[in-house]
C-alpha positions in Angstrom: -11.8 -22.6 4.9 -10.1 -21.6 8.1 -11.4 -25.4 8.8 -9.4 -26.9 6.7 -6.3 -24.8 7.2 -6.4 -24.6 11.5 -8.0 -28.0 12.7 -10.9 -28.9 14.2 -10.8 -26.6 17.0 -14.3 -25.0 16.9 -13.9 -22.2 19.1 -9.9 -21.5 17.5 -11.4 -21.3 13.8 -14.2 -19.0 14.8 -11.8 -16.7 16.4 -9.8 -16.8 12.9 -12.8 -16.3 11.0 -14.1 -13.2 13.3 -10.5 -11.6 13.0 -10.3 -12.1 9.4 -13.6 -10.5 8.7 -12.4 -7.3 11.2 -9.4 -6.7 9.6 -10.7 -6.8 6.4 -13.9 -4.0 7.8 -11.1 -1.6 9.2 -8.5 -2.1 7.0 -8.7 -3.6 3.3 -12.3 -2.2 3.0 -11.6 1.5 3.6 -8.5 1.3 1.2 -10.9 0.0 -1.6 -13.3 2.8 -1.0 -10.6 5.1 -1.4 -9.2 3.0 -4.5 -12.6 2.8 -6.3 -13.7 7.0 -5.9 -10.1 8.1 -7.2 -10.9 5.5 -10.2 -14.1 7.0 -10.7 -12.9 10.6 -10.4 -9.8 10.0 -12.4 -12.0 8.6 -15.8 -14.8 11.3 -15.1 -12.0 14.0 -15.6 -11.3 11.8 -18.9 -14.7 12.5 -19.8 -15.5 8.7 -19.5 -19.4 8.2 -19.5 -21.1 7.5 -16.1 -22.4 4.3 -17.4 -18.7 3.3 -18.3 -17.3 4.1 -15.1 -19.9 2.1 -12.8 -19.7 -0.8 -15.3 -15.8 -0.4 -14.9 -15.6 0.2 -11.1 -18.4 -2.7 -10.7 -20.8 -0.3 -8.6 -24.3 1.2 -9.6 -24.3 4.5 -11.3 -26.0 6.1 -8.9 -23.2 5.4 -6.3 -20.5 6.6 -8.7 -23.0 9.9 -9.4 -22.8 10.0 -5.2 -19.2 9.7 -5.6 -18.6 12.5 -8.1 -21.6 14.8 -6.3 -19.2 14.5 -2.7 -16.6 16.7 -4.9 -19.1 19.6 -5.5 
């Protein structure tokens, strides 16, 4: 994609593509962590089922059971 957008400069578009997938690593991906646990905690304390949550969250229930068990 950065391709199509930049030009064919090989060397320029793998420099784009290398700092696009860093910032998202240091800085959209931690945010989303954080996101997705206060999700999970927020509809445990409804008394939402576990199933429920990971199927809402879009994670396996055992990493929302890891979530909720880092709170204990």
């Amino acid at each position: 994609m950065a391709h199509e957008i930049f030009g064919n400069d090989e060397d320029e578009v793998k420099a784009i593509a290398e700092r696009a997938t860093l910032d998202f690593w240091w800085t959209v991906e931690p945010e989303q962590k954080l996101t997705t646990a206060a999700t999970v905690r927020k509809l445990n304390s409804e008394g939402v089922a576990v199933v429920t949550i990971a199927a809402t969250v879009g994670l396996p229930k055992e990493k929302v059971n890891a979530i909720l068990l880092e709170d204990r």
